[in-house]
N, C-alpha and C positions, 0 to 999 in steps of 0.2 A: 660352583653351580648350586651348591647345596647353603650357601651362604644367602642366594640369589633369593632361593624358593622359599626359607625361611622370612626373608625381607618381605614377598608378596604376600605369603599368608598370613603377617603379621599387620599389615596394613589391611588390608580383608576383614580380618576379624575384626580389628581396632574403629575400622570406618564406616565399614558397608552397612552397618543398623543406622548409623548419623545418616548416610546417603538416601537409604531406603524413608526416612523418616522426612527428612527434607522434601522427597519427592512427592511423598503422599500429602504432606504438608500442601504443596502447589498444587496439586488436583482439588482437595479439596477448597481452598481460596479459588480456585478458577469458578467451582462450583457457586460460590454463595455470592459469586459480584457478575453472576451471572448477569446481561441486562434486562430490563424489568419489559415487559410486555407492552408495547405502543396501545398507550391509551385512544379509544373511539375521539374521534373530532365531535365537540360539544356545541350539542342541537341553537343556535341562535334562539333567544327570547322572541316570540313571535311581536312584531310591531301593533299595537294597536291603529287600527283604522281613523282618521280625523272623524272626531265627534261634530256632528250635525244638529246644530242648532235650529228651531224653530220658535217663532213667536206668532201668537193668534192677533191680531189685529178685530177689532167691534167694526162692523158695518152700521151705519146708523143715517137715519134723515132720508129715508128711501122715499119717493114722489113724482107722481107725473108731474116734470118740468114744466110750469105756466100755468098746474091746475092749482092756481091759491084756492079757491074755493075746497079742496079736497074731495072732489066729485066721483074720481075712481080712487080713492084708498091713497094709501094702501091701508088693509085691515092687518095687521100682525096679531097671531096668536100662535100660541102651541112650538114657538121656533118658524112659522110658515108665513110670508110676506106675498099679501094678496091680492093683486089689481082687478078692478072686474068695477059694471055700475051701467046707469043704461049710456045704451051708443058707444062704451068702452073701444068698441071694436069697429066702430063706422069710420072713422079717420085714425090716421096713424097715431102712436103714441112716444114718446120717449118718455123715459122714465130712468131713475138710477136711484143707487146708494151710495153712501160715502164714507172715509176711513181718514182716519191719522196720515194729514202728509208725511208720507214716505222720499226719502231720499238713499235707491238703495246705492250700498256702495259695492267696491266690485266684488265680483263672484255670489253677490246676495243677488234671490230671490224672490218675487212676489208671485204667489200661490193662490190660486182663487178656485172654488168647487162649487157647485151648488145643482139641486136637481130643480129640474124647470118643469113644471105643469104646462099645456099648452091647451085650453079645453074650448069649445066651438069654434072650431078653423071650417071655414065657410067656404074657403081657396084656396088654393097655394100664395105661397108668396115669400115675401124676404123678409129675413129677419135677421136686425144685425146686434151688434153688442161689440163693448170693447174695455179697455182699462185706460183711466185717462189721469191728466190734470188739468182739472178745473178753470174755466176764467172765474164764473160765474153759477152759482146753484140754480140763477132764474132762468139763464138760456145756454142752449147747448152749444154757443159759434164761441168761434178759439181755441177750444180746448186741446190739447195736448197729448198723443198719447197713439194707443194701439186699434181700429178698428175690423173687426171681422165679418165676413158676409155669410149668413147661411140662407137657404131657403134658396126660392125660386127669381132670379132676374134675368130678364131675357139676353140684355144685352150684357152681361156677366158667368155663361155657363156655367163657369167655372171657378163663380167667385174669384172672390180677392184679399187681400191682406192689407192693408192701409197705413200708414203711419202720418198721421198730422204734420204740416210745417210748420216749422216757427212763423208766427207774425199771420197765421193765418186768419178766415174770420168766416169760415161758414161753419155747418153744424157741423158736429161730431161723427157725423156717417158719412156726410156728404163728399162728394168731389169737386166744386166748386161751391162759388160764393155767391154774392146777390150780383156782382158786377162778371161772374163768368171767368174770375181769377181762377186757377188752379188749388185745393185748400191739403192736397196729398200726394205722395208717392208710393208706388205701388210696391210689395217686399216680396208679391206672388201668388201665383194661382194656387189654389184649395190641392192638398194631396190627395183629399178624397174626396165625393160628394162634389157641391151639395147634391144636397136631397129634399125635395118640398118638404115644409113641416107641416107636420099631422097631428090632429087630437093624440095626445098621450103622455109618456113621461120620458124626460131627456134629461141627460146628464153634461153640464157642461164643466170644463176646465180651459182655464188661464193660467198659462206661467211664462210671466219677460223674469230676463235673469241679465244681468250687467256681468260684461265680459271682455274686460279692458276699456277700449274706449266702443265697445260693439255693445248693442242689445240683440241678445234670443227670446223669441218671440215664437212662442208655440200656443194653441189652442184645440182641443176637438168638443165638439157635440154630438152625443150616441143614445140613438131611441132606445128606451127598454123595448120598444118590440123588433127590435133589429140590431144584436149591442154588436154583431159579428163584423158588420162595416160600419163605420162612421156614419152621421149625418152629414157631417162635414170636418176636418179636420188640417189644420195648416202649421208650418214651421219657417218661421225666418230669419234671417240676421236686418236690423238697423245700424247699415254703419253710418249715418249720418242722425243720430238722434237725437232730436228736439230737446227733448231733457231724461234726466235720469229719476221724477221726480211724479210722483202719483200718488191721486188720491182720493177717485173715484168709479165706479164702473157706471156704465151706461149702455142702457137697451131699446133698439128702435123696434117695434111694430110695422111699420107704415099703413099707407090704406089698402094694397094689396093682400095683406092677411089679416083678414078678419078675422077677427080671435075676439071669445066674451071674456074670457079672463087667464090671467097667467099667474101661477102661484111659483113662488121661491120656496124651498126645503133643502134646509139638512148644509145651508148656506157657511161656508168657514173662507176668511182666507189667514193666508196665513207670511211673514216675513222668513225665509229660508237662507240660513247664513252657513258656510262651508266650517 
């Protein structure tokens, strides 16, 4: 027995610091490989937005259509494009400006702005305007493109939206021809307005935008003495469009609105590419 108890003490002694050493040894390694703290998920780089291209296009060669004599102007000064002269206002007028044929491609843009004077309106009445392509700078029939109605026509409450046919051959406002052809198809009634137009100052915009094989076709006119509703205001699709291809704007009077003069300001358009 006493042989026994010497054996355990001597192993005791001999061991148990080794044992105790080892152990502590393991707690501290358990310690230092402890694992490291889950790092926060890293914020994604924010994507920049597609940059938006824009180029200014020149308006230039602005004229009442047939007036070679240059009898109403236009007078240009100061940035301000200015029709007016006597009996200006006794028959209707068309008149435009003109730009670098455009051909846009998809998802571009054509952007038009300009504030309209409208000074001795003597009536009510229509006044239309549109964004075109050209046959001809001497006459308005063929042309191509987008027409818009504002103002007063009885048999049009609610205005209309226009789009030219191919191969067509009356004017640029019109809805038929000299023979009673058909010269348009309609994209829809006005969202807002019209509204007779009135001596004062109007702000109009144009913008068709190509949109696969579709054109959007938006437009409004807003008095400065009324900017809260429209004069008039419309939005449409062309899915059958004549061409993709412009390069002039064009404005009717007619003889229902008697107007002495109408001045252009502050006139931009511009090419808008995504």
């Amino acid at each position: 027995m006493e042989k026994e108890r010497f054996v355990i003490i001597f192993f005791m002694k001999k061991f148990y610091p080794l044992f105790l050493s080892l152990c502590l040894a393991n707690v501290l390694l358990a310690q230092t490989n402890e694992p490291a703290p889950a790092s926060a998920p890293s914020t994604p780089a924010p994507v920049a937005a597609p940059a938006v291209t824009s180029k200014p296009l020149a308006i230039s060669g602005w004229a009442v259509i047939g007036d070679k004599a240059k009898a109403f102007g236009p007078k240009e000064e100061g940035g301000k494009i200015i029709f007016s002269g006597t009996d200006f206002g006794k028959k209707g007028k068309s008149f435009a400006g003109y730009f670098m044929k455009t051909i846009l491609a998809d998802g571009q843009t054509l952007s038009f702005k300009s504030d309209i004077q409208f000074s001795g309106v003597a009536t009510v009445g229509a006044f239309r305007y549109g964004i075109f392509q050209k046959r001809s700078p001497d006459h308005t029939r063929g042309w191509l493109g987008y027409c818009f109605y504002a103002g007063f026509r009885p048999d049009m409450p609610k205005g209309n939206l226009l789009a030219r046919l191919p191969e067509n051959n009356g004017s640029f406002d019109g809805l038929k021809d000299d023979k009673g052809a058909d010269t348009v198809r309609s994209l829809g009634q006005a969202i807002s307005g019209p509204k007779s137009i009135k001596d004062g100052l109007y702000t109009l915009t144009i913008d068709v935008k190509k949109s696969g094989a579709n054109m959007e076709v938006k437009s409004m006119l807003v008095s400065e003495l009324d900017p809260t509703v429209p004069a008039v205001s419309y939005s449409g699709i062309d899915n059958q469009p004549a061409t993709p291809c412009f390069d002039a704007l064009g404005f009717v009077t007619h003889e229902v609105l008697s107007v002495d003069s109408i001045e252009f300001s502050n006139v931009s358009l511009n090419l808008v590419a995504p």
